[in-house]
C-alpha positions as a Markdown table, in Angstrom:
| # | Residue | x | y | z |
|---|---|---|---|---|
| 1 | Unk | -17.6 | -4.6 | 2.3 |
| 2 | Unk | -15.5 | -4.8 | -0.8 |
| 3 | Unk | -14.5 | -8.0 | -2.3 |
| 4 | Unk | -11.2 | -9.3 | -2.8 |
| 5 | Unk | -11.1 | -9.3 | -6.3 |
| 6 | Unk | -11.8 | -5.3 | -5.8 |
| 7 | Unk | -9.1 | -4.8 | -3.6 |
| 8 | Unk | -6.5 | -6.4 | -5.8 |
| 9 | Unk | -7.7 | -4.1 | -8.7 |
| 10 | Unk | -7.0 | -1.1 | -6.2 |
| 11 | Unk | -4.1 | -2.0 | -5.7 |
| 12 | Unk | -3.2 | -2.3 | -9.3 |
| 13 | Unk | -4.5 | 0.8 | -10.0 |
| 14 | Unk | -2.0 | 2.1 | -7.3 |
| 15 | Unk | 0.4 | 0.5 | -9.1 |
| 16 | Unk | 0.1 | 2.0 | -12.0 |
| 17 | Unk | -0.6 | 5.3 | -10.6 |
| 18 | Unk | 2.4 | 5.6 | -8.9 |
| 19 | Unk | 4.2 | 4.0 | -12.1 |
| 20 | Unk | 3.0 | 7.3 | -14.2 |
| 21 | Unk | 4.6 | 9.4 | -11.9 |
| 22 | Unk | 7.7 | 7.6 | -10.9 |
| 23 | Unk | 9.6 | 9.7 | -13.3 |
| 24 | Unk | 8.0 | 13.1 | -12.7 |
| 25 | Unk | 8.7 | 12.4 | -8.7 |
| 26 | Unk | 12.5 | 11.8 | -9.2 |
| 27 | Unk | 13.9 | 8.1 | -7.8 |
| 28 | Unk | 12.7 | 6.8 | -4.6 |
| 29 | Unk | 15.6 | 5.2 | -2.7 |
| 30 | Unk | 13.5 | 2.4 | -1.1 |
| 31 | Unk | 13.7 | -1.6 | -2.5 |
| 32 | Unk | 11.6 | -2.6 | 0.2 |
| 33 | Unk | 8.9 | -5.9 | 0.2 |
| 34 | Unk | 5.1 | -4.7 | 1.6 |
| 35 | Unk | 2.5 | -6.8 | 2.4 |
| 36 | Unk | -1.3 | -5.4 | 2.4 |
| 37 | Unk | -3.2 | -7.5 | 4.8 |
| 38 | Unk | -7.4 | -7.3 | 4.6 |
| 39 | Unk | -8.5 | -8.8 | 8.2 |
| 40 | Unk | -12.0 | -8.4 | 7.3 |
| 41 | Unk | -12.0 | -10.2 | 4.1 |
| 42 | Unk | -9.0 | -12.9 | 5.8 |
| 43 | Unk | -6.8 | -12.1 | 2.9 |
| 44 | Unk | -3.3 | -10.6 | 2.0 |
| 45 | Unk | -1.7 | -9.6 | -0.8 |
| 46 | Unk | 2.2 | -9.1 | -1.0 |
| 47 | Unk | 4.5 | -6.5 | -3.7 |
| 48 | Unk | 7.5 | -5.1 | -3.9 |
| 49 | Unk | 8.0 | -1.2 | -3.3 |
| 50 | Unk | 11.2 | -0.4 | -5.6 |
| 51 | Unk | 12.2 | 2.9 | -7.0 |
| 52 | Unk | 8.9 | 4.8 | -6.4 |
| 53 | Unk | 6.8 | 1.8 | -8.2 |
| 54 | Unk | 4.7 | -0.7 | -7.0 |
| 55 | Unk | 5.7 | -4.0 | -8.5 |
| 56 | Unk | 4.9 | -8.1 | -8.5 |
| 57 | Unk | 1.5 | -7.9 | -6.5 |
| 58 | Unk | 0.6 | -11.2 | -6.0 |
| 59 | Unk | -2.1 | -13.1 | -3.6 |
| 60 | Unk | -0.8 | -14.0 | -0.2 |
| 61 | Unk | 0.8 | -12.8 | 3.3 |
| 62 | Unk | 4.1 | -12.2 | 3.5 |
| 63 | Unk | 5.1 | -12.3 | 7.4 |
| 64 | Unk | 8.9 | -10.8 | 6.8 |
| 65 | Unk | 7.6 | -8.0 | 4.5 |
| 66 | Unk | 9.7 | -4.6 | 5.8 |
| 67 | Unk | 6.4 | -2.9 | 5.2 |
| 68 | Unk | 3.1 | -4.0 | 6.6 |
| 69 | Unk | 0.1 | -2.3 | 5.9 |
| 70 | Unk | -3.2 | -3.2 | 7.6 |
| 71 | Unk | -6.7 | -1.9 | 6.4 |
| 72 | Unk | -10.5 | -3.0 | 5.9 |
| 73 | Unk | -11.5 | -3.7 | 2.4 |
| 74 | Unk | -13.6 | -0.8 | 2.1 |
| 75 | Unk | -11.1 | 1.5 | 3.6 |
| 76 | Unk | -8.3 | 0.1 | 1.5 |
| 77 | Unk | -10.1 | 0.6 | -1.6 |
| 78 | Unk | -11.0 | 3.9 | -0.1 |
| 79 | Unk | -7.5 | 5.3 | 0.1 |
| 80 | Unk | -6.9 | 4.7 | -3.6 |
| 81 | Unk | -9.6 | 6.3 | -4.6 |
| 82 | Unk | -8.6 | 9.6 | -3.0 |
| 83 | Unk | -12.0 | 9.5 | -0.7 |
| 84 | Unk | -9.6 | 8.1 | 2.6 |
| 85 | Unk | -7.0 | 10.5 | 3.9 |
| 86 | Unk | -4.1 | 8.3 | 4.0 |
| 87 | Unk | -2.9 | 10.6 | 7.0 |
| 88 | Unk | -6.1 | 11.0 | 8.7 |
| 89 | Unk | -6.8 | 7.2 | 8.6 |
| 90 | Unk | -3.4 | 6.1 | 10.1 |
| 91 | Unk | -3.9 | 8.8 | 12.8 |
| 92 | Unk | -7.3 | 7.6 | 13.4 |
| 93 | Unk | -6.1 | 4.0 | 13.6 |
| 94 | Unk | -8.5 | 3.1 | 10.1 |
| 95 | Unk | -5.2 | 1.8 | 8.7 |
| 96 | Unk | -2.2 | 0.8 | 10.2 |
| 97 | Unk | 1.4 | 1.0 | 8.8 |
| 98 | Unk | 4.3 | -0.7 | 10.4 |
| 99 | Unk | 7.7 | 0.1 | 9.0 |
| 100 | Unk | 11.0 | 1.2 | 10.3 |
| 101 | Unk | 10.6 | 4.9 | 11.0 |
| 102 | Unk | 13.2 | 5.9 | 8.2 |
| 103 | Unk | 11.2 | 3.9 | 5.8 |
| 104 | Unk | 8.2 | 5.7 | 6.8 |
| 105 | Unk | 10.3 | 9.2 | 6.2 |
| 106 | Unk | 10.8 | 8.1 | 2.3 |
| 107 | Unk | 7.0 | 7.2 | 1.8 |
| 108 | Unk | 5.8 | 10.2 | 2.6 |
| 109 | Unk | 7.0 | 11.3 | -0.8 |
| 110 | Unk | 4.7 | 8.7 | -2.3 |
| 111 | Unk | 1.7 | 10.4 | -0.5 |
């Protein structure tokens, strides 16, 4: 089981993966709050998806995030490393997303 302190760092190193190529990509048209919930660790953390970046990660749940995304510490720490699937695990129920289906649509393009 990862800790929490290694899940934050994956996600800051999503973050600033998807920062280098926010301008190679072309604008995202999505200003949408996420929150990355860890069940097995009983932890959250909450951001801000905004023009193709991943910004203001902080500690904590957000319950009226747009975007929910659900995952075990290993898994989540997993799909940023490239050895996770992102499809594969949300069709094999490892990670859940819940998101309006059009929001869904423009995150593909961050995959």
């Amino acid at each position: 089981m990862a800790s929490v302190d290694e899940c934050r760092e994956a996600l800051q190193r999503l973050a600033a993966r998807l920062d280098a190529h926010a301008e190679t990509r072309g604008k995202l048209d999505l200003d949408r709050t996420l929150a990355c919930r860890v069940p097995d660790l009983q932890t959250a953390f909450h951001a801000r998806l905004t023009g193709g970046r991943l910004v203001d990660i902080a500690d904590g749940d957000d319950p009226k995030a747009k975007i929910a995304l659900t995952a075990a510490s290993d898994d989540l720490v997993a799909l940023v490393t490239g050895k996770l699937d992102v499809t594969r695990a949300i069709a094999s129920r490892q990670v859940q997303v819940k998101a309006n289906p059009f929001d869904l649509l423009k995150l593909r393009k961050l995959l």
